[in-house]
C-alpha positions as CSV (number, residue, x, y, z in Angstrom):
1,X,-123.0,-4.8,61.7
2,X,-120.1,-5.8,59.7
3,X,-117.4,-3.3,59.1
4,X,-114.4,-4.1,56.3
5,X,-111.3,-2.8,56.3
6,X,-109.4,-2.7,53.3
7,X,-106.3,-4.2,53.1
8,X,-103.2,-3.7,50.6
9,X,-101.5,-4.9,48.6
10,X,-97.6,-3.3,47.7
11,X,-99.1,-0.4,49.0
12,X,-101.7,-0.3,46.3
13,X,-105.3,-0.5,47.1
14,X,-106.7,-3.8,44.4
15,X,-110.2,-3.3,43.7
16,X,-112.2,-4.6,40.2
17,X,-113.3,-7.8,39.9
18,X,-110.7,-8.1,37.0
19,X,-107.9,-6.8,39.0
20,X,-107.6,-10.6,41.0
21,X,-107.9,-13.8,39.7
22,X,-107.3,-17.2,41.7
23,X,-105.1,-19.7,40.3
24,X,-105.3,-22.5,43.3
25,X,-106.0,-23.5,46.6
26,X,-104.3,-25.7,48.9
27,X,-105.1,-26.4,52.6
28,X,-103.3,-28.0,55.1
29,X,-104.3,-28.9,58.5
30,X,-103.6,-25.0,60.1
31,X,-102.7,-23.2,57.0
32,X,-104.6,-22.1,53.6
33,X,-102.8,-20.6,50.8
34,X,-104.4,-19.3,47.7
35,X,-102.2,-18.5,44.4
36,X,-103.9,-15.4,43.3
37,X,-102.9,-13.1,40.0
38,X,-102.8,-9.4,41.1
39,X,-102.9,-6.6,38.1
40,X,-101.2,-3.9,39.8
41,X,-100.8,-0.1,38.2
42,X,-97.9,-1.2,36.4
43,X,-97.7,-4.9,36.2
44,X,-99.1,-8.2,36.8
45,X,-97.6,-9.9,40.0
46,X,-98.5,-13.7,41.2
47,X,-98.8,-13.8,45.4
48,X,-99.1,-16.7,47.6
49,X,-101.7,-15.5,50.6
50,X,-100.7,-18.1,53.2
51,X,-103.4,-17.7,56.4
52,X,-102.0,-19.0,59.6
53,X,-104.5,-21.0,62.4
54,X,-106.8,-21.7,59.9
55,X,-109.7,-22.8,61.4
56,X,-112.8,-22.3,58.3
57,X,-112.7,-21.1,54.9
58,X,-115.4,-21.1,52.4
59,X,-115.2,-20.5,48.8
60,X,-118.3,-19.2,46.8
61,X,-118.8,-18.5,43.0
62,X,-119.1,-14.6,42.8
63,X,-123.0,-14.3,41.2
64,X,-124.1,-16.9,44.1
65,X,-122.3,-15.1,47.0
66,X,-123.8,-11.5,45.4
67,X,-127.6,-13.1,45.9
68,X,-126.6,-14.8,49.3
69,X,-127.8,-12.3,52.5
70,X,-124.6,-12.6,53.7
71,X,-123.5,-10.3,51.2
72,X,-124.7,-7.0,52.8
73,X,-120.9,-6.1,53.7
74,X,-119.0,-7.2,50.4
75,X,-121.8,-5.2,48.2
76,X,-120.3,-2.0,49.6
77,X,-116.9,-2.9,49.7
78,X,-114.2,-1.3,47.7
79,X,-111.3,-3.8,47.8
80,X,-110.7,-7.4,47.1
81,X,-108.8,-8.3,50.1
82,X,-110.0,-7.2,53.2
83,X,-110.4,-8.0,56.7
84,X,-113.7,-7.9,58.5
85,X,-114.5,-6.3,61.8
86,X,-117.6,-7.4,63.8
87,X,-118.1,-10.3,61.6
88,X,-121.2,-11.8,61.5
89,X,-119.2,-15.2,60.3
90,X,-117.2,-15.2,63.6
91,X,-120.4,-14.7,65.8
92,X,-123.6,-16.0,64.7
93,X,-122.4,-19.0,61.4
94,X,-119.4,-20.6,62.6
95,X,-119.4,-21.8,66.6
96,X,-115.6,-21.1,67.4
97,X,-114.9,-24.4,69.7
98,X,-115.1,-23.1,73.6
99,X,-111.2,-24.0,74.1
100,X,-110.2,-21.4,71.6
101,X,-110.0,-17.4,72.2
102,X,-112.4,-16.1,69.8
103,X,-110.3,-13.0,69.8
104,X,-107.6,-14.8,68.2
105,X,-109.3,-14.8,64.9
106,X,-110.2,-13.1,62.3
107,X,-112.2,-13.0,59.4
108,X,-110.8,-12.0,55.8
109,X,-112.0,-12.0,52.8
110,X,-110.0,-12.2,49.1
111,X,-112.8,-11.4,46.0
112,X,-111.1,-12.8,43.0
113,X,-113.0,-12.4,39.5
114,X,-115.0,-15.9,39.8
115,X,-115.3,-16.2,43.8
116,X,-115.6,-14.9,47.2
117,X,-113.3,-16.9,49.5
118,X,-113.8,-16.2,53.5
119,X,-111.3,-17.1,55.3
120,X,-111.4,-17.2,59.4
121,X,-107.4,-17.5,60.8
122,X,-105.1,-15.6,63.0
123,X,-102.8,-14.3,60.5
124,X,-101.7,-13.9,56.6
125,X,-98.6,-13.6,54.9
126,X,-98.3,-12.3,51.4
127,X,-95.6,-14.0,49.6
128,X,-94.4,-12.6,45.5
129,X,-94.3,-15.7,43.2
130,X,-91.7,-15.0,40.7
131,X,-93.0,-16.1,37.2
């Protein structure tokens, strides 16, 4: 059973689907970074989230993803960025290829207030745009 962990961000727990809102993606060939708007408490702050040994993502329009039965684990979660634990992504949808360490990865997820993006790497950066 999935298990997520919430992750934050400048030490504020983000959660509200109008608290995120994606601007863009761009992918290169080991890296994903999404521009994402965060309202924070006291302002509005634009962050790159760069994932590092990107190896899947998957980005799914938020009424879709709520009906999908993958759902199970974001339907009870209480933040928009998160990273997953016992992921059922990892281990039953996506076949890691046998010359990587499976335990290298891991599975996050970003809900922004149109879509769910999953996102399997080995790391993340959070980077402040300035304005």
């Amino acid at each position: 059973m999935e298990i997520s962990s919430q992750i934050k961000i400048n030490n504020q727990l983000i959660y509200g689907r109008d608290k995120t809102w994606l601007i863009s993606i761009h992918q290169t060939p080991n890296q994903l970074t999404l521009s994402i708007e965060v309202d924070l408490e006291e302002e509005s702050i634009l962050l790159s989230m760069i994932f590092n040994g990107l190896i899947f993502h998957s980005s799914t329009e938020l009424d879709t993803y709520e009906k999908s039965k993958w759902s199970t684990c974001w339907l009870t979660s209480q933040s928009n960025f998160e990273i997953i634990e016992q992921s059922d992504l990892i281990h039953e949808r996506v076949k890691i290829r046998s010359d990587y360490n499976v335990q290298d990865f891991k599975h996050y997820r970003v809900s922004t207030y149109d879509y769910i993006i999953d996102v399997i790497a080995k790391d993340y950066q959070l980077e402040e745009v300035t304005k």
